[in-house]
C-alpha positions as CSV (number, residue, x, y, z in Angstrom):
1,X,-2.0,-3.0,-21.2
2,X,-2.4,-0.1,-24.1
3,X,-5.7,0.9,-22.9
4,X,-4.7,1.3,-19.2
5,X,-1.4,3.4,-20.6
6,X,-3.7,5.3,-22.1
7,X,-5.6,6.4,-19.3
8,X,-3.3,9.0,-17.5
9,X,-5.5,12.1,-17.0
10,X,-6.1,10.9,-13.0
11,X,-2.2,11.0,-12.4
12,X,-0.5,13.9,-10.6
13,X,2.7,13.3,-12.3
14,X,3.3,11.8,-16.0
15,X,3.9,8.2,-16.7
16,X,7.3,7.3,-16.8
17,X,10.1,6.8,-19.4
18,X,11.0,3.4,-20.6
19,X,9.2,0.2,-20.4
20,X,7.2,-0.8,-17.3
21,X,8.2,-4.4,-15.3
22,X,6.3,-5.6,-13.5
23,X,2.4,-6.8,-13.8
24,X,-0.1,-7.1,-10.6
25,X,-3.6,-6.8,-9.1
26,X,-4.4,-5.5,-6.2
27,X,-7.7,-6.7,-5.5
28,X,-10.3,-6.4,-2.9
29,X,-8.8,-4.0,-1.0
30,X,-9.5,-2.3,2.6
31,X,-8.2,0.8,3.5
32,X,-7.8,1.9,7.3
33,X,-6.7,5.6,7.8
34,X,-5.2,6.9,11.5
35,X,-4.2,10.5,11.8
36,X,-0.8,10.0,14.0
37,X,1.4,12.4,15.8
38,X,4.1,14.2,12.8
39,X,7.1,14.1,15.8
40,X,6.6,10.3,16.4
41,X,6.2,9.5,12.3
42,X,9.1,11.6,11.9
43,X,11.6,9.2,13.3
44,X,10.2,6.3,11.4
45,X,10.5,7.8,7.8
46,X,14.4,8.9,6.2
47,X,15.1,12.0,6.4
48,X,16.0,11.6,2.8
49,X,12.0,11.8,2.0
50,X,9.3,14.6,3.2
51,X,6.9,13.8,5.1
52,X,3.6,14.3,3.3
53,X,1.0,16.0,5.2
54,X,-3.1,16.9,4.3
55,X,-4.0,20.0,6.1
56,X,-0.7,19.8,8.5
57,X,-2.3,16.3,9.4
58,X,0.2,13.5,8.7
59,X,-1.2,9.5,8.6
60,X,-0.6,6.0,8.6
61,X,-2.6,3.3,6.4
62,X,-3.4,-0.2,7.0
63,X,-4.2,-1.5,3.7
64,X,-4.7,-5.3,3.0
65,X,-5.6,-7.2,-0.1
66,X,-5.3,-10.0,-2.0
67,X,-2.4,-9.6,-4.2
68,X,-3.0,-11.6,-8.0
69,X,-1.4,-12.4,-11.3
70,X,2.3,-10.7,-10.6
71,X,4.7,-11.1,-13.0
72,X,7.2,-9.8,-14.9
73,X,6.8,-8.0,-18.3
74,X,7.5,-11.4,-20.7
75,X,6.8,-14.1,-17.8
76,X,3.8,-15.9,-16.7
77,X,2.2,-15.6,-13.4
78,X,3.1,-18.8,-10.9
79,X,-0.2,-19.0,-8.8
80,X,1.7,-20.4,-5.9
81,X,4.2,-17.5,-5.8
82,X,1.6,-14.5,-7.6
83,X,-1.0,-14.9,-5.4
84,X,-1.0,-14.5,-1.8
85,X,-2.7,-12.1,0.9
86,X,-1.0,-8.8,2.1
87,X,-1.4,-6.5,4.5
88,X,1.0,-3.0,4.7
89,X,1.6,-0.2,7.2
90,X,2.1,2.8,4.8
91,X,2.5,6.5,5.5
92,X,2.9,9.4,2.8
93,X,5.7,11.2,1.6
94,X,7.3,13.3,-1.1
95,X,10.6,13.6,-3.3
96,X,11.6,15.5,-5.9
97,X,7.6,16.8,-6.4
98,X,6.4,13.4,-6.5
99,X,4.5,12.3,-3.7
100,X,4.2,8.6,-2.9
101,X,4.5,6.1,-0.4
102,X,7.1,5.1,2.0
103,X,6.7,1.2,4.1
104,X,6.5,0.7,7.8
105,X,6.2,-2.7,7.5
106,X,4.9,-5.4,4.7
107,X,3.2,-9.1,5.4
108,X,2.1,-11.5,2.8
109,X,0.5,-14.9,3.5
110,X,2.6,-16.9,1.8
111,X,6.2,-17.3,3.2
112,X,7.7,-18.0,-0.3
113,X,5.9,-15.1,-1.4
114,X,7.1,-12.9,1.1
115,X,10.7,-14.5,0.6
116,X,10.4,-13.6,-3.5
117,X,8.9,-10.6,-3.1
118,X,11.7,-9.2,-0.2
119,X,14.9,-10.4,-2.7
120,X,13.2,-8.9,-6.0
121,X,11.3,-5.9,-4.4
122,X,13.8,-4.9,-1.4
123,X,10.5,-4.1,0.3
124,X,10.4,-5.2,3.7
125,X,8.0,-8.1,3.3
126,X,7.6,-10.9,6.4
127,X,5.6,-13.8,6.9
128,X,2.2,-13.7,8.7
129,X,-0.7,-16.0,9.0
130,X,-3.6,-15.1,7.8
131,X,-7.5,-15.8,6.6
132,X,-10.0,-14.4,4.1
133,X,-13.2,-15.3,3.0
134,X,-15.5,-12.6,1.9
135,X,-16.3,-10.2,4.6
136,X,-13.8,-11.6,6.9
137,X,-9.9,-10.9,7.3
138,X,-7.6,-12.0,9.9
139,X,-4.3,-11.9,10.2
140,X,-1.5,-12.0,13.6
141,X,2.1,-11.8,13.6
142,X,3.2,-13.6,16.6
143,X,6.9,-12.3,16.6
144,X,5.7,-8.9,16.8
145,X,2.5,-9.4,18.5
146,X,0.4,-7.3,15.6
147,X,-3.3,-9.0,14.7
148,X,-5.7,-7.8,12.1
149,X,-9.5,-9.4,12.7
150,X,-12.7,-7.7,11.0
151,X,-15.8,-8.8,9.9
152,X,-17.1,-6.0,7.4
153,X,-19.8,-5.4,4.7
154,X,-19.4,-3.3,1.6
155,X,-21.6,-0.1,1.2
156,X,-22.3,2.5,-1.4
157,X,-19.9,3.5,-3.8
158,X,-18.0,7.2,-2.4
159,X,-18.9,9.8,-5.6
160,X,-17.7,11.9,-5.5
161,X,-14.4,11.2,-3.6
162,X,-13.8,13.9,-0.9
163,X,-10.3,15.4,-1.0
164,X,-8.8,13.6,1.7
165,X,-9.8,10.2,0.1
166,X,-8.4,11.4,-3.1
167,X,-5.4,12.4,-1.3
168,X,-4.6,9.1,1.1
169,X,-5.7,7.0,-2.2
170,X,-4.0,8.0,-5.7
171,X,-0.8,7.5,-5.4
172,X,1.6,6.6,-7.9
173,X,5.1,6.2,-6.9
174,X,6.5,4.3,-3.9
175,X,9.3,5.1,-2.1
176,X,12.2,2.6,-0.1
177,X,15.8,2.8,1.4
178,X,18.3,0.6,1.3
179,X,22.4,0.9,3.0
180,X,21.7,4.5,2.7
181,X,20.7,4.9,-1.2
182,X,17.4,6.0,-1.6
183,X,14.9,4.3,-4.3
184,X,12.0,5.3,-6.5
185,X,9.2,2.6,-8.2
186,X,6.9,4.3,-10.2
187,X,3.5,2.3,-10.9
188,X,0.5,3.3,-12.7
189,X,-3.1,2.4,-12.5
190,X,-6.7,3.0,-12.9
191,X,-7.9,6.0,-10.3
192,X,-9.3,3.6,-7.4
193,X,-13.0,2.9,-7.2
194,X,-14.0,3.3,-3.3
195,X,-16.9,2.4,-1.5
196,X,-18.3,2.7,2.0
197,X,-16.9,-0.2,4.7
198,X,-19.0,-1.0,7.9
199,X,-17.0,-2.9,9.8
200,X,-19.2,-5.1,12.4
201,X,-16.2,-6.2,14.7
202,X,-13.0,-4.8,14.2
203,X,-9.5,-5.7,16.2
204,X,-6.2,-3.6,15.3
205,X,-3.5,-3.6,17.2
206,X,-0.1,-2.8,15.4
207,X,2.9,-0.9,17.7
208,X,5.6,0.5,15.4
209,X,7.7,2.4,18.2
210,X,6.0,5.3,19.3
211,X,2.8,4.5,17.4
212,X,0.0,2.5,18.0
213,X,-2.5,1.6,16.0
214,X,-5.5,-0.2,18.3
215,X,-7.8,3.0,18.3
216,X,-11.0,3.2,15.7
217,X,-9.9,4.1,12.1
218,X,-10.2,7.9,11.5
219,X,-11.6,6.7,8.0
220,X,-12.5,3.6,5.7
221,X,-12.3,2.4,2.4
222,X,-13.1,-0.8,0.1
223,X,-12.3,-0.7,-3.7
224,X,-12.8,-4.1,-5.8
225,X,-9.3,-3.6,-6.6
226,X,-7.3,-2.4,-9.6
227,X,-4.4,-3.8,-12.1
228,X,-1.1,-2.5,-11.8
229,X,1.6,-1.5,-13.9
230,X,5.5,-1.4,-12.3
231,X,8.8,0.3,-13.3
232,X,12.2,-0.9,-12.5
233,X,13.3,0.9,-9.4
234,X,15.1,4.0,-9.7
235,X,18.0,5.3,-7.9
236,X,17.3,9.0,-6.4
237,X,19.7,11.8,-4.9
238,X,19.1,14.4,-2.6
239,X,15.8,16.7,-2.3
């Protein structure tokens, strides 16, 4: 854990005070990027955060995974809790000079997980059923009709990273609301590795109100993953 404290020269923002946590991997990771419409995102997000924009452009992310080894700081990791699938709706946005993330919506694999993680987190975690082997991921969500199917293969590692990779990528800080108080968790990791993704079939179809996300991805990413350090949330004020 020293050595990846240590490496902070990728981060926009410094590390922050006091002891981190929480301990996780976030491995195997695919990265799905749609530009959307700002009006439509801007009634999904609080007005307490900015929406974060690249070029005036403002995005969603579909980003799954296969969430291991989370714990807290002194605990071991239960494997039947720690390790499940997940797949999140993100989009981008900024407080208080720190930009982040901000959750549409959150599924894990596991319904105990999902239970856990909702109650310690606040994060809006459900349960979803879904299948990975290498090169495959599915996933559907019956109650709210979304489904997740590819079959993909891994390319060439991206170096260097373009700005807008950079940009929908390192992020270190996510952001949630709950009964009106607004909420900081700062994380910390290694800057991601990315690599091409070809993706021979591919099925989105996620509708969060006024946006859909069924059409090709705008852009693509795979990273082998990356360990994760957490912060106890913070409570944040106005703008």
């Amino acid at each position: 854990m020293n050595t990846l404290l240590q490496h902070t020269q990728h981060r926009p923002f410094p590390l922050p005070k006091g002891e981190w946590m929480y301990y996780q991997e976030w491995n195997d990771a695919l990265f799905l990027h749609w530009e959307v419409p700002y009006s439509a995102l801007r009634k999904l997000v609080p007005a307490e955060f900015t929406i974060d924009t690249f070029k005036g452009k403002a995005y969603i992310s579909l980003v799954t995974f296969t969430m291991q080894k989370i714990r807290l700081r002194y605990l071991p990791a239960v494997k039947a809790i720690s390790d499940f699938d997940e797949i999140n709706i993100r989009t981008y946005v900024t407080h208080q000079n720190k930009p982040g993330v901000y959750f549409l919506n959150i599924e894990a694999g596991k319904l105990l997980s999902a239970k856990v993680a909702k109650v310690i987190s606040g994060l809006p975690y459900e349960k979803s059923t879904m299948f990975r082997k290498p090169g495959i991921y599915l996933s559907t969500h019956s109650i709210k009709n979304f489904l997740f199917e590819s079959n993909y293969k891994i390319g060439s590692l991206k170096s260097p990273k373009t700005t807008l990779d950079h940009w929908l990528t390192e992020r270190y800080c996510l952001y949630l609301q709950q009964k009106n108080q607004a909420y900081r968790y700062d994380i910390h990791h290694l800057e991601w590795e990315i690599k091409t993704i070809h993706f021979d079939y591919l099925k989105v179809n996620y509708q969060i109100e006024e946006i859909q996300l069924t059409a090709k991805p705008d852009c693509c990413h795979y990273s082998k993953g990356v360990q994760v350090l957490a912060w106890p949330r913070e409570k944040i004020g106005n703008k």
